[in-house]
C-alpha positions in Angstrom: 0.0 0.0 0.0 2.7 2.3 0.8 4.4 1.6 -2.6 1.1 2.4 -4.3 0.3 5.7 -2.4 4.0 6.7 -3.1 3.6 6.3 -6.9 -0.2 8.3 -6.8 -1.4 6.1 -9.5 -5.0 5.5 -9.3 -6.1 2.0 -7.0 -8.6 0.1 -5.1 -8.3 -1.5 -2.0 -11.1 -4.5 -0.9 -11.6 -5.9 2.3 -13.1 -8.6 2.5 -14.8 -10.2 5.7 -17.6 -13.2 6.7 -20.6 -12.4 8.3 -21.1 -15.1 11.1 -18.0 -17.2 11.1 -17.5 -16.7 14.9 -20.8 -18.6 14.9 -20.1 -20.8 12.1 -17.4 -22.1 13.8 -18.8 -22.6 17.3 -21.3 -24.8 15.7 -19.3 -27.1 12.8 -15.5 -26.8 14.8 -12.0 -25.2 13.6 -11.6 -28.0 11.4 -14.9 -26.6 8.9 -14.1 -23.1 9.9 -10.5 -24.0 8.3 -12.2 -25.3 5.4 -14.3 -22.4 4.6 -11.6 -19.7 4.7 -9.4 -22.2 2.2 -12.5 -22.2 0.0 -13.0 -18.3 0.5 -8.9 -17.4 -0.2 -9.2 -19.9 -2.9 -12.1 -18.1 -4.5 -10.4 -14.9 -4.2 -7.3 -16.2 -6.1 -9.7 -17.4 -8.9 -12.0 -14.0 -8.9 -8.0 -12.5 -9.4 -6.5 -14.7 -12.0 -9.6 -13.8 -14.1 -10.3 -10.3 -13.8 -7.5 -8.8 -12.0 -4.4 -7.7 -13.0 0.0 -9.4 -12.7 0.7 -6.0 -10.6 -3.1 -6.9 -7.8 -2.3 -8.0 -4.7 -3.4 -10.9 -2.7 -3.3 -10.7 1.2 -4.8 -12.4 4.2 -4.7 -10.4 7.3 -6.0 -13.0 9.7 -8.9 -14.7 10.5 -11.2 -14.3 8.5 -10.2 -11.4 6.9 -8.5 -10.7 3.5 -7.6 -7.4 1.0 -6.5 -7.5 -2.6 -5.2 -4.1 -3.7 -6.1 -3.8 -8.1 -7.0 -1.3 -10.0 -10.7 0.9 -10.0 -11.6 -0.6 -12.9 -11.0 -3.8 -11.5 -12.2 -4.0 -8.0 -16.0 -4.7 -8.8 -15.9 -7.3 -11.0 -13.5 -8.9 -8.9 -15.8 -8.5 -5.8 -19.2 -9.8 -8.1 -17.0 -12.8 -8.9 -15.9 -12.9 -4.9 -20.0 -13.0 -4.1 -21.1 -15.1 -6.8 -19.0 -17.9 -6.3 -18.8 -17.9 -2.6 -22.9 -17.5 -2.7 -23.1 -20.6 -5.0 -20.8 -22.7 -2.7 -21.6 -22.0 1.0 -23.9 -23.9 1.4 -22.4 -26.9 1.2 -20.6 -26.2 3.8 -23.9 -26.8 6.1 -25.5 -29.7 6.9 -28.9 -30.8 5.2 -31.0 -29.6 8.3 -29.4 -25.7 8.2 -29.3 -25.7 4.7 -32.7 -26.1 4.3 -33.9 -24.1 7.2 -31.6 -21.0 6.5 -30.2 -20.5 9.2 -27.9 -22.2 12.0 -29.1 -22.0 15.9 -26.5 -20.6 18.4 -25.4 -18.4 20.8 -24.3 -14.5 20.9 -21.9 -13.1 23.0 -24.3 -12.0 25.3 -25.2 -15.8 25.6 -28.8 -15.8 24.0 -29.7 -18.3 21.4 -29.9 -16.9 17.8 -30.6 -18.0 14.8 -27.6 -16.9 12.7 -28.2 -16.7 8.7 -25.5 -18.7 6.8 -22.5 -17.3 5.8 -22.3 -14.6 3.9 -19.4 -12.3 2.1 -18.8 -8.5 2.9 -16.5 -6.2 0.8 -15.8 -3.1 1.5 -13.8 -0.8 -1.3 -11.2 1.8 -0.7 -10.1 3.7 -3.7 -8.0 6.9 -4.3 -9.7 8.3 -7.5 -12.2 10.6 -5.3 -9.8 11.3 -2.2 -5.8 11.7 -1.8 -4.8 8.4 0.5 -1.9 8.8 2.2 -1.1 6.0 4.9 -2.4 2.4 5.1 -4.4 3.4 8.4 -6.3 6.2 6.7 -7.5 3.2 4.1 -8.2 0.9 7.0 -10.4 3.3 9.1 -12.1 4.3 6.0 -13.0 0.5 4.8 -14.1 0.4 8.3 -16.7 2.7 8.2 -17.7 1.3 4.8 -17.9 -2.2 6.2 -20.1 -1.3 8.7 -22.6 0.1 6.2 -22.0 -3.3 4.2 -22.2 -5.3 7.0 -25.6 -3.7 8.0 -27.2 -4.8 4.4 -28.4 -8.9 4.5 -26.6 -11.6 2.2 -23.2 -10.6 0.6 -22.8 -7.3 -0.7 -19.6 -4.9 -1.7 -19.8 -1.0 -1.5 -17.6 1.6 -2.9 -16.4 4.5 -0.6 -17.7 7.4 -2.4 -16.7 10.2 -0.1 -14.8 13.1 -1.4 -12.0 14.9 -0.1 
C-alpha cells in the first residue's frame, strides 16, 4: 500500500470479511471453519486470475479477513466474482437440516440463542480516485466505516467509498 500511495497512481483497496463465522465455527468446529476460509482465499485467487491484473495484490490479514489491492476498474468485478462464487458454494458447507432451514441455531456473546443466517461475504472498497490516500491506516479506518454500512445490508454485498475529499 505504501508503494502504491508513493507512486499516486489511481487503485482500489477491498476488504473482504464473513458475516457469522464466529458462529459458524462454534457450531461445525475449527476444522470446517478451516475449510471455509481455504475455499474463501481460494475463491479470491480465482476472482484475481480472471479479472485482476500481474501487478493486484493478494493478502490475508487473519482470521477471517482478507484485502486484494487492483485497479478501480477492476475492483468490482473482482468483488461480483468474490460473491457469486462464494454464494453458489456456501452452502455446502452446512449440513442438510441448516441448509434447508436457512439458518444455524447458536449463541451470541451475550449468551442468547440466535438464529444466525448462513454465511455470507462483505466487501468493503477503498479507492484513491475521489480522495488523496496517504497512509495504510487512513485506508483501513475508511474500509471500516464502509464495512459497517455493508455489514448492515443482508446476504453478501460490496460497496464503494464514495466520499470526497
Amino acid at each position: 500500500l505504501r508503494e502504491r500511495i508513493a507512486r499516486q497512481k489511481p487503485f482500489a483497496v477491498c476488504y473482504i470479511d464473513l458475516d457469522n463465522f464466529k458462529p459458524y465455527n462454534e457450531k461445525y468446529g475449527f476444522f470446517a471453519g478451516d475449510q471455509v476460509l481455504r475455499m474463501l482465499s481460494e475463491i479470491i485467487v480465482d476472482a484475481v486470475l480472471e479479472r485482476g491484473s500481474e501487478e493486484d495484490f493478494l493478502g490475508h490479514e487473519g482470521g477471517d479477513d482478507f484485502v486484494v489491492v487492483t485497479t478501480p476498474e477492476r475492483a468490482e468485478g473482482i468483488c461480483r466474482a468474490v460473491i457469486e462464487r462464494f454464494d453458489a458454494a456456501i452452502p455446502r458447507a452446512y449440513d442438510e437440516e441448516d441448509r434447508e432451514r436457512g439458518y444455524i441455531v447458536s449463541r451470541d456473546r451475550q449468551g442468547r440463542v440466535v438464529h444466525f443466517p448462513l454465511l455470507t461475504v462483505s466487501i468493503s472498497i477503498v479507492t484513491n480516485v475521489q480522495r488523496s490516500l496517504v497512509h495504510p491506516g487512513q485506508i483501513a479506518h475508511i474500509a471500516a466505516q464502509v464495512m459497517g454500512y455493508v455489514k448492515a445490508k443482508e446476504g453478501s454485498n460490496y460497496a464503494f467509498d464514495r466520499q470526497k475529499g
